[in-house]
C-alpha positions in Angstrom: 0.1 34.4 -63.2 0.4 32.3 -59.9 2.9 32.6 -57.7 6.1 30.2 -57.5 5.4 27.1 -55.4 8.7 27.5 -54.0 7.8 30.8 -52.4 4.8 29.9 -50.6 5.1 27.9 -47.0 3.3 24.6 -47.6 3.0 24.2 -43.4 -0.1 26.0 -42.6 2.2 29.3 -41.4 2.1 31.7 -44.1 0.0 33.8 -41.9 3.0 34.1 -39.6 5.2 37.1 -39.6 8.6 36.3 -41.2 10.0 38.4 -37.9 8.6 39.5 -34.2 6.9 42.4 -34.8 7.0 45.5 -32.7 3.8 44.1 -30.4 5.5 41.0 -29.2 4.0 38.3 -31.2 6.3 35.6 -31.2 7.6 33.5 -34.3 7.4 30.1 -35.0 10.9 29.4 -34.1 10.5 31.2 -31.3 11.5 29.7 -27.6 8.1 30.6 -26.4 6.3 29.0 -28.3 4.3 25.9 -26.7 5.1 23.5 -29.5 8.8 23.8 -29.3 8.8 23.9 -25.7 7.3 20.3 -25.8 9.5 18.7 -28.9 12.4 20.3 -26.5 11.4 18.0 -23.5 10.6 15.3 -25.6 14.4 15.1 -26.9 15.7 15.8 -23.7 14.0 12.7 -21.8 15.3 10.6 -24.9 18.9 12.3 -24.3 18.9 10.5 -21.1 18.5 6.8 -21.0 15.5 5.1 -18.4 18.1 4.1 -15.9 19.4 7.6 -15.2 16.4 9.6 -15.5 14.5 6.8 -13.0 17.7 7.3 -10.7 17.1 11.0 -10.6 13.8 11.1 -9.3 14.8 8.2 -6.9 17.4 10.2 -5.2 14.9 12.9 -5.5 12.3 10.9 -3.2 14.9 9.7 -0.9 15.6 13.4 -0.7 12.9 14.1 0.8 12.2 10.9 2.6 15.3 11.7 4.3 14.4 15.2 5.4 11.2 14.4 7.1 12.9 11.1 8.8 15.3 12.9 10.2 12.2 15.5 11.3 9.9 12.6 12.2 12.7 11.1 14.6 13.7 14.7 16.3 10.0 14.8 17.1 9.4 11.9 18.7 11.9 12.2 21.1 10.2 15.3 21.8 7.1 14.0 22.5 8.0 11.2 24.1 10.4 13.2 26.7 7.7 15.4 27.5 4.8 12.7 27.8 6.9 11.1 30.3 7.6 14.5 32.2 4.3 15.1 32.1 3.2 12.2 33.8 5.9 11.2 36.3 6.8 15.2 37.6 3.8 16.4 36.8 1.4 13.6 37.8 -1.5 13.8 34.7 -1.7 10.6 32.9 -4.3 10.7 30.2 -4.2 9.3 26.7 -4.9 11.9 24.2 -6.4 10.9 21.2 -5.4 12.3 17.4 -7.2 15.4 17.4 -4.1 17.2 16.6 -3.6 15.8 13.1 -7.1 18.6 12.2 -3.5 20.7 12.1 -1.8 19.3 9.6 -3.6 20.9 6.5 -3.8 24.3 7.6 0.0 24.4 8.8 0.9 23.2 5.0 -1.6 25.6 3.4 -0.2 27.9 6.0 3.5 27.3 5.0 2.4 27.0 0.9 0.3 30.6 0.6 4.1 32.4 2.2 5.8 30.5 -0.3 3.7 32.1 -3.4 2.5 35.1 -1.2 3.0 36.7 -4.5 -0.5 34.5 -6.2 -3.3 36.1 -5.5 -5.4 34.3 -2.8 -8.4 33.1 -5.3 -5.6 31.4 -7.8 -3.7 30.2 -5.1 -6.8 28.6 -3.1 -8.3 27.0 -7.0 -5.1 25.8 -8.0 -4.5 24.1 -4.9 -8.0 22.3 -4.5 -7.6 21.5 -8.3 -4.4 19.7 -6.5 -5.8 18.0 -3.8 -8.7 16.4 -6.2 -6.8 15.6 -9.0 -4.3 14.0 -7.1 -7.7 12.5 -5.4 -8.6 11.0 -8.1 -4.9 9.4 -9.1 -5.9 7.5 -5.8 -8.9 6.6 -6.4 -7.7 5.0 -9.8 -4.1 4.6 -8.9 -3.6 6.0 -12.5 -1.2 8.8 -13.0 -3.4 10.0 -15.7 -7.2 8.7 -15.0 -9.7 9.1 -18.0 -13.2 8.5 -18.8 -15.5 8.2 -15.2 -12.7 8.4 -13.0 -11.4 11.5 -14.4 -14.8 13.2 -13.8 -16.0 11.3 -10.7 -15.5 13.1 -7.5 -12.9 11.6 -5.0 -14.6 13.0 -1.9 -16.5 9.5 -1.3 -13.9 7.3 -1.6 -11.6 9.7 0.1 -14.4 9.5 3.3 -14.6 5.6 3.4 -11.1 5.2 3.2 -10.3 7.6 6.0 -12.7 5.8 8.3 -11.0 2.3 7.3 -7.5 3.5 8.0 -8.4 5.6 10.7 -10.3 2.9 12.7 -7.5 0.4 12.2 -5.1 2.6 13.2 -6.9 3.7 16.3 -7.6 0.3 18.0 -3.8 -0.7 17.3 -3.1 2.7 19.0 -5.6 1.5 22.0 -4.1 -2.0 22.2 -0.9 -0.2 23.6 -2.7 1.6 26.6 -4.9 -1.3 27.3 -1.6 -3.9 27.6 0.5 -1.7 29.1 -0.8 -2.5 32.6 -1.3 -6.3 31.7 1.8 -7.4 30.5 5.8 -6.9 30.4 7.5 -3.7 29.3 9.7 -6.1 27.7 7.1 -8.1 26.2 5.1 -5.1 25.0 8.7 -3.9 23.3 9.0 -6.9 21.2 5.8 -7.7 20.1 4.1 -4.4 19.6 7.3 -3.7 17.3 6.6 -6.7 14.8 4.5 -4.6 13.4 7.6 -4.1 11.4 7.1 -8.1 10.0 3.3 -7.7 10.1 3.9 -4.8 7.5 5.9 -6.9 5.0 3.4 -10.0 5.2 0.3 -7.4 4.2 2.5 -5.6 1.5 2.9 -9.1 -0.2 -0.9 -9.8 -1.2 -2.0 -6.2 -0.9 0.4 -4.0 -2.6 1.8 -6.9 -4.9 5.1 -6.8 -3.6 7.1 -9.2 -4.4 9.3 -11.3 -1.8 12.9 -10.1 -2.0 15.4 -12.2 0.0 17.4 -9.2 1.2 13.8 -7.1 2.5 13.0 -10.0 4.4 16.6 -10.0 6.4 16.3 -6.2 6.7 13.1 -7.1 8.3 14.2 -10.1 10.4 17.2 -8.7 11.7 15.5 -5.3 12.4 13.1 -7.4 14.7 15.9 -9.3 16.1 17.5 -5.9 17.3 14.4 -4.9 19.1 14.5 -8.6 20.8 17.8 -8.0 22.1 16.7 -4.6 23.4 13.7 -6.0 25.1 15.4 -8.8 26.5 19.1 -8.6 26.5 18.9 -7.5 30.7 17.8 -9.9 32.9 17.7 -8.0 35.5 13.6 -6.6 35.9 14.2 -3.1 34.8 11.6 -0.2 35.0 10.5 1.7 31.6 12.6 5.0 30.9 15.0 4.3 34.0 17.3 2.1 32.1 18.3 2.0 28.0 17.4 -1.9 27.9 13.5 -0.4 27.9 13.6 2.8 26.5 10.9 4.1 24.8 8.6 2.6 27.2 8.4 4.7 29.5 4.9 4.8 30.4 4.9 1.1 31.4 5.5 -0.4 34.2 7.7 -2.7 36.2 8.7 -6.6 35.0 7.3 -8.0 38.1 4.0 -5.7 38.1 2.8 -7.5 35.5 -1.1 -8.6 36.2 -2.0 -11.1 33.1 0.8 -11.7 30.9 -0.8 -13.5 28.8 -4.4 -11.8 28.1 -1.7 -8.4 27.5 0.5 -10.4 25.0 -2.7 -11.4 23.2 -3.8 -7.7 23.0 -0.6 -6.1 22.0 -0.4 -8.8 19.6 -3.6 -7.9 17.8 -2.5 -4.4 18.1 0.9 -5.3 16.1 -0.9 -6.9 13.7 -3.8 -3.9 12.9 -0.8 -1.6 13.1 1.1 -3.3 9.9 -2.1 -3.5 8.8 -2.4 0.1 9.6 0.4 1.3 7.6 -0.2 -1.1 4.3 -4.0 0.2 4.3 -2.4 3.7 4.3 0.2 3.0 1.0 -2.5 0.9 -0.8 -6.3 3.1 -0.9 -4.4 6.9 0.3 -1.2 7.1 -1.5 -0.9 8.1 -5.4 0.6 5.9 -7.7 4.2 5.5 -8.2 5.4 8.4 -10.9 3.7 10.9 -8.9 5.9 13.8 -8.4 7.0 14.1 -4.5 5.4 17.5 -3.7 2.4 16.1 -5.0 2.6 13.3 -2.8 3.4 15.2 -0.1 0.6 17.7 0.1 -1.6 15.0 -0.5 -0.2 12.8 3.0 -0.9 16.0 5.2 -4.5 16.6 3.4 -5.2 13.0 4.5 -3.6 13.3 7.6 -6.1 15.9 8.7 -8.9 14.5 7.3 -7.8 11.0 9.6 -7.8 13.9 12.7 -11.5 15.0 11.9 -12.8 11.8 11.8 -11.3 11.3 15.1 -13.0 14.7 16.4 -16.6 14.0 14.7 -16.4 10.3 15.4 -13.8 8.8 17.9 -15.0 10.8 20.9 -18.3 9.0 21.1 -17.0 6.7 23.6 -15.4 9.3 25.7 -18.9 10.2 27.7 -19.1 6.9 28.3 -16.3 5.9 30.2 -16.0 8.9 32.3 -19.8 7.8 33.3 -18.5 4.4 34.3 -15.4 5.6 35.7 -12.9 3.5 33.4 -11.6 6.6 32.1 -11.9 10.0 33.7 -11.5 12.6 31.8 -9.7 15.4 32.5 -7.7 18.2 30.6 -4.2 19.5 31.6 -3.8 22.5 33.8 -1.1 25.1 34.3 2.6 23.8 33.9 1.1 20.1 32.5 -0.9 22.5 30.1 1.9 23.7 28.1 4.2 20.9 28.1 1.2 18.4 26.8 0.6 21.3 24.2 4.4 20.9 23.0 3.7 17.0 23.1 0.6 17.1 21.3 2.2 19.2 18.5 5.6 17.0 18.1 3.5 14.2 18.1 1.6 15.9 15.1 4.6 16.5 13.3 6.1 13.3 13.9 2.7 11.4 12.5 2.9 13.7 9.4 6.4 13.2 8.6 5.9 9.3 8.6 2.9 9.8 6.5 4.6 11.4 4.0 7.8 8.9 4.4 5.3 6.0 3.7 3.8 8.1 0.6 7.8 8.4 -0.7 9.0 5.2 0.1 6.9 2.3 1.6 5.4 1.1 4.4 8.0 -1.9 5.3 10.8 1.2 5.2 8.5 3.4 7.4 7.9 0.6 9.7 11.7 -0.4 10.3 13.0 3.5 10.6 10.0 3.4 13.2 12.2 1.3 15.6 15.3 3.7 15.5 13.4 5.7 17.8 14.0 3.4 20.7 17.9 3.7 20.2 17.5 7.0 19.5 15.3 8.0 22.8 18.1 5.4 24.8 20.6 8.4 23.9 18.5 11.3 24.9 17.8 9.4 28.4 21.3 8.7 29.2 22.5 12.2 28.3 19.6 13.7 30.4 19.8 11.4 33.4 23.7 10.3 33.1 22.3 6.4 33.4 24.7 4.5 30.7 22.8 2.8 28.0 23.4 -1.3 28.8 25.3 -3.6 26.4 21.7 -4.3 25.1 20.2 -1.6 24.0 23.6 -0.9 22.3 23.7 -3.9 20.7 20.0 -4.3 19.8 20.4 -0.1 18.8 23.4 -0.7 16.5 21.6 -4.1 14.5 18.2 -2.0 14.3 20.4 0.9 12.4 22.2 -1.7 10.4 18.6 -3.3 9.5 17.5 0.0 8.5 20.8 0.8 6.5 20.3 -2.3 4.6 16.6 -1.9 4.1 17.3 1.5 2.6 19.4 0.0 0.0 16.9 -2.2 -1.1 14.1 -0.1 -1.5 16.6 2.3 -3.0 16.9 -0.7 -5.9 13.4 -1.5 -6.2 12.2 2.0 -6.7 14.8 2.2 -9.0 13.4 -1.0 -11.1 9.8 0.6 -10.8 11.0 4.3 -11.7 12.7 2.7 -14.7 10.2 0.6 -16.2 7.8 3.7 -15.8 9.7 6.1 -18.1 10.4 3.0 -20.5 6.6 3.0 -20.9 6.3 7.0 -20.9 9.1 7.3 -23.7 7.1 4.2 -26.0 3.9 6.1 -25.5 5.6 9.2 -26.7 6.9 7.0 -29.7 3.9 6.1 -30.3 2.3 9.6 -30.3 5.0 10.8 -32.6 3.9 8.4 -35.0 0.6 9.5 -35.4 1.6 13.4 -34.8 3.9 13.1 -37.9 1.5 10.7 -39.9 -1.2 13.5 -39.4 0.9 16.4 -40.8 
């Protein structure tokens, strides 16, 4: 006699324990288990409709992005009130190149292993290279999920190409500065060098696909207007870092010391170019595609970061032999007092360069570009409270439309991130669909 249908599971689980036994083994219904874990996400994505869920994780990046801003901006005014010490008290006046980004890596990993001091040290170092290259190869694809070749292809080529592109861009727009500095304006070097800001819209158009937004492109045009008021609202000559009009300039030198206005204006005007450049490269072949989480992203920025500061160790310093043998460039390290005040430069310039890294990997290049110029209101501030000098009606005019760019810019991106986040979970909850089809055609 067979047994009655009705009595025998027809699922595939009448090898399951009707209860948890005494060793632990959980049920079918249990919480633990993997399956129910992932039918429980599943319906509470779909709880929440695209446009919340996608404003979620925006607030969640801007979060962040906010945080390291306010870090990135703390630490420039750092390093750019000791560079200036450093030169005019203490009388050394060398460039220093990015060697200091090598740091960036080992701080994080540095900051990450106290966080989960708890992991042992081989799980903690595999899990976290397992990061770094699959996060490598969401790059290298700009897929959030790659498959086929590019999930097995190594990122460590592309990774090395890409590091020398940005990195050499970035370094002659950096070398542009020192070379004009002594050939043109302080005001003239102010306003162009800080179109970079426009430069960096114009590339995001045909490189990242972005398109043109009438309310990004007034952000953008009133954020270069404000720095045009600051460089040229006083028409009296003023000297760099001795008056708010130029702050922020304060390694350059006097209006009338100008020797060749116009081959400087031409050189800082290729630098302002290669600097937007600079920072579109940066969000196009080193950042991961949008839906990656933002600790994923961030890690990844300072991994980069340092990988940009070796290639400037192994690389950049080729020329440096050179010029002290022709006497262009002497070189010379820091010594005593100037020692340990470039040391505190060096580093807030490191932190500031990371923080922006990571606010471009958040947000976008144009933002970063535009909350790049609230430095010079912000170091105006910091001069007139440490030298008692009154900022002029300029640079509190030019400050106050630079933060009201920015503020506006903000908003904008805050929208468009929005759009993108949305549309992203709209295709993750039809591919879902989709695979709930087939999962409950199969069974």
């Amino acid at each position: 006699m067979s047994p009655t249908p009705s009595l025998r599971p027809s699922d595939g689980r009448s090898h399951l324990p009707l209860l948890q036994d005494d060793r632990g083994r959980p049920s079918y219904d249990s919480p633990d288990d993997p399956n129910r874990r992932t039918l429980s996400r599943r319906s509470q994505l779909r709880s929440r409709s695209p446009d919340a869920t996608a404003q979620l994780a925006t607030k969640k990046k801007y979060t962040y992005a906010a945080f390291f801003l306010g870090l990135s901006l703390v630490s420039f005014v750092v390093q750019t009130e000791t560079a200036v010490y450093v030169k005019r008290e203490l009388g050394w006046n060398k460039a220093y190149c990015m060697l200091s980004w090598c740091l960036l890596w080992p701080v994080q990993l540095l900051i990450l292993r106290i966080r989960k001091h708890s992991v042992p040290w081989r799980s903690f170092w595999r899990q976290h290279v397992y990061l770094l290259r699959s996060t490598g190869q969401m790059v290298a694809s700009q897929e959030l999920h790659p498959t086929g070749r590019d999930a097995q292809r190594s990122p460590v080529r592309y990774l090395l190409t890409r590091t020398a592109i940005v990195t050499s861009a970035l370094t002659i727009a950096g070398g542009s500065w020192y070379l004009a500095v002594d050939l043109t304006s302080a005001s003239d070097l102010t306003a162009i060098y800080n179109c970079s800001a426009f430069f960096a819209y114009a590339f995001s158009i045909p490189l990242l696909k972005e398109k043109p937004r009438a309310d990004k492109i007034f952000s953008v045009l009133l954020a270069v207007t404000g720095v045009l008021v600051v460089a040229y609202g006083d028409t009296s000559p003023i000297k760099p870092g001795e008056r708010g009009g130029a702050v922020g300039l304060a390694l350059g030198e006097e209006e009338g010391e100008a020797k060749n206005r116009v081959v400087g204006n031409i050189v800082i005007g290729i630098g302002s170019v290669l600097y937007g450049l600079y920072e579109v490269l940066y969000k196009k072949v080193a950042c991961p595609p949008e839906g990656t989480s933002p600790g994923r992203g961030m890690i990844f920025a300072n991994a980069f970061g340092s990988l940009i500061g070796v290639f400037t160790l192994l690389v950049l310093w080729l020329p440096l032999p050179v010029l002290h043998y022709m006497g262009w460039e002497t070189f010379e390290l820091p010594h005593g007092e100037a020692a340990w005040v470039m040391l505190i430069s060096v580093l807030a310039n490191t932190t500031f360069s990371g923080s922006f890294l990571i606010l471009i990997s958040l947000t976008s290049p144009v933002l970063y570009s535009v909350a790049a110029l609230l430095t010079i209101f912000l170091v105006a501030i910091v001069d007139w409270l440490l030298t008692g000098v009154p900022l002029s009606a300029a640079a509190l005019t030019g400050g106050f439309i630079i933060i009201a760019a920015f503020i506006l810019l903000s908003w904008s991106t805050f929208r468009e991130m929005n759009e993108k986040r949305r549309k992203t979970y709209q295709n993750s909850r039809l591919d879902d669909d989709i695979s709930d089809s087939y999962d409950t055609d199969g069974s």
